[in-house]
N, C-alpha and C positions, 0 to 999 in steps of 0.2 A: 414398487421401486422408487428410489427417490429423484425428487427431481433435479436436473441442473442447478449449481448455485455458484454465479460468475461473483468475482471478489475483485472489487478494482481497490487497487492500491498503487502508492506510491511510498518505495523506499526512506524518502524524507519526513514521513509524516509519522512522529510515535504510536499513535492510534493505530494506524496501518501496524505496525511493529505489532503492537501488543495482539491485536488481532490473530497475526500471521503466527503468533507461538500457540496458540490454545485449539487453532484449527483442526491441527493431526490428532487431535486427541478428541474432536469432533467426530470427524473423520469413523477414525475408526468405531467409536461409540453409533452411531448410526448410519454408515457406511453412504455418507453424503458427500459428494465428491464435488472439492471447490475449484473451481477453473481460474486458477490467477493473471488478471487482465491488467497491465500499465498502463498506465496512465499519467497525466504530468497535472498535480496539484496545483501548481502554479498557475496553468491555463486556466481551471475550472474556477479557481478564486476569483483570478481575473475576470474573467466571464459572467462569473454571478453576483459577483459584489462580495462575497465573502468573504472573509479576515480566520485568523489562527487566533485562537482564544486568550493569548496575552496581547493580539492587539484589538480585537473585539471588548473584550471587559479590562482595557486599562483603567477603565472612568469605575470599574466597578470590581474594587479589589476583592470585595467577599464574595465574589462571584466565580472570581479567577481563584482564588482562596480553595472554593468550596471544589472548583474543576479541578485541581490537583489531589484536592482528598479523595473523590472519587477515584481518580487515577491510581492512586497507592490504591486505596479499597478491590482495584481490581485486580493490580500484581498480588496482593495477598489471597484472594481467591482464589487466584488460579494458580499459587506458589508459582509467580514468574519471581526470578532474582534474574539478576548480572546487570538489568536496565541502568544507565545514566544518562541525564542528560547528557546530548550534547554540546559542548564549550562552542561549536562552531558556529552553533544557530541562530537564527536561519541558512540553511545553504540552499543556492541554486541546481537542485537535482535532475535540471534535462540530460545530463550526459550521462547520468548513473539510469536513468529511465529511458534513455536511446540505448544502451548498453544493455537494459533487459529486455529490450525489444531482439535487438539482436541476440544472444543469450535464446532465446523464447526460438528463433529461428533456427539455432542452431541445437535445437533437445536439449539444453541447461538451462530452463529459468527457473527452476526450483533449486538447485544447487549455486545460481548467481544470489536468488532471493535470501537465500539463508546467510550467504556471505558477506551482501550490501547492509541485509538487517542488524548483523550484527556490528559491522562497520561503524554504521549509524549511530546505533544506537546501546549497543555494549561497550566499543572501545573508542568512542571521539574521536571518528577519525572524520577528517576535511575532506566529504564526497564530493566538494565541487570543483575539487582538484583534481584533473587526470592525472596527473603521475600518481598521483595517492590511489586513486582507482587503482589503476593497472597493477601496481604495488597491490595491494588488497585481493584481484582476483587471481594475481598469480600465485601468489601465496596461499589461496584454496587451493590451488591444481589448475584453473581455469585459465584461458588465453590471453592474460588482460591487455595484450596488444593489439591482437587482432580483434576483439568485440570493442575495443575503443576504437580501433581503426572503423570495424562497421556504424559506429555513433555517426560518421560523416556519409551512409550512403543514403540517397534520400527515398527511397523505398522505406529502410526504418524511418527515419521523419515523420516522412509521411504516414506510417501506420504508429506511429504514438500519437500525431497530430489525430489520425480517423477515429484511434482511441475514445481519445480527451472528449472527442466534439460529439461524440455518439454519449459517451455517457452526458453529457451535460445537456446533449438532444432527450436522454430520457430522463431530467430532474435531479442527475446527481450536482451536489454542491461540498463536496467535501469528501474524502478518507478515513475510515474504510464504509465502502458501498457494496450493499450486497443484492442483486439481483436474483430473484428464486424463477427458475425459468429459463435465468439467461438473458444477456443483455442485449441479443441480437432478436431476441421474441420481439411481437407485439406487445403493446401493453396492455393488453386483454390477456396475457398468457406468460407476464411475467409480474412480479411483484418486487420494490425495491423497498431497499429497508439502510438507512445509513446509520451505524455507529458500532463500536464492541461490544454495548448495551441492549445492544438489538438481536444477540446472535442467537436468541432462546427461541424468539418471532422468525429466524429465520431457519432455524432448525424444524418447529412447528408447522411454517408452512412447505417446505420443502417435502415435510412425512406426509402432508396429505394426502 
C-alpha cells in the first residue's frame, strides 16, 4: 500500500498550481493519496531567507530566463493550458490561505483549492482582495462570506500559523513541498522532497 504523501501549498505560488493539476492524475495512476496541507508562503520565505525566483536571479537573467523555460517545458508535458500569469503579482495570500484553512474545516478544501487555483492563476483575479474572494468562492457555489468571515477566527490563525512553522520545523523552504510519510512523522519516517520536478522521487519513494 502506498504511503502518506502530505502536499504543502499555497494558492499564491504557480509551482504550487501547476503541481495541484497533474496530482489527480497521479493519483489515480498509483493510487497515492496526497493530503493537501496550507500553508502561508510568505511566512516560510520569511523565515528562511528565501526569495521567488524573479527576485532571487534578477542579477541573473539567464537564469530567470532559463526558470521560465523550464516552466513552459512543463505545462507542455503535462498538456496543462489555460495558465496565465498573474497581472496582480505578487499578492498577499494569508486571507485566501486563512480561508483554506477554514474551507479544510468545513469538508471543502478541495473544491476551495480548485477555485482559488484557478483564480490565481487562470483568470487574474486580485486574491488579496476579499471582496474579490468572496466574489470568487460564491460564484463556485461555496460560502465566500462566511469562510472569509472564519479568516478572522484565531483558531484558523493559529492552525495556518502551526502549519507554516511545522513545515519550516521540518526544512521546507518553499512551494510545492512534499512529504512521503507525512509531515507530522518523524523524520526517520518521513522523506521531504520540494519542487513539481521532484514528483517522480516522490512517487518512487512513496511505492516502496
Amino acid at each position: 500500500m502506498p504511503k502518506t504523501v502530505d502536499f504543502l501549498f499555497d494558492c499564491g505560488a504557480p509551482n504550487a498550481y501547476l503541481a495541484h493539476k497533474i496530482l489527480p492524475s497521479i493519483s489515480e495512476r498509483t493510487n497515492i493519496t496526497f493530503n493537501y496541507v496550507p500553508v502561508l508562503l510568505g511566512g516560510i520565505f520569511k523565515a528562511t531567507g528565501n526569495l521567488p525566483p524573479m527576485m532571487r536571479y534578477k542579477d541573473a537573467p539567464a537564469k530567470l530566463a532559463y526558470e521560465n523555460l523550464e516552466f513552459k517545458r512543463f505545462m507542455e508535458a503535462h498538456n496543462i493550458s489555460g495558465f496565465q500569469f498573474n497581472p496582480n503579482f505578487p499578492i498577499n495570500s494569508i486571507t485566501t490561505m486563512r480561508a483554506a484553512i477554514a474551507a479544510q474545516n468545513a469538508g471543502q478544501l478541495m473544491p476551495f483549492v480548485d477555485t482559488a487555483m484557478a483564480a490565481f492563476w487562470e483568470q487574474g483575479k486580485n486574491m488579496g482582495d476579499a471582496n474579490i474572494i468572496a466574489e470568487v468562492l460564491n460564484d463556485a457555489g461555496l460560502n465566500g462570506e462566511a469562510l472569509l468571515s472564519a479568516t478572522q477566527d484565531q483558531a484558523v490563525k493559529d492552525q495556518l500559523a502551526a502549519n507554516t512553522q511545522k513545515a519550516i520545523d521540518r526544512g521546507t523552504f518553499g512551494v510545492p513541498t512534499f512529504f512521503v510519510g507525512g509531515l507530522d512523522a518523524n523524520d526517520s519516517n518521513s522523506d521531504i522532497f520540494w519542487g513539481k520536478e521532484r514528483l517522480d522521487q516522490v512517487v518512487a519513494a512513496a511505492l516502496e
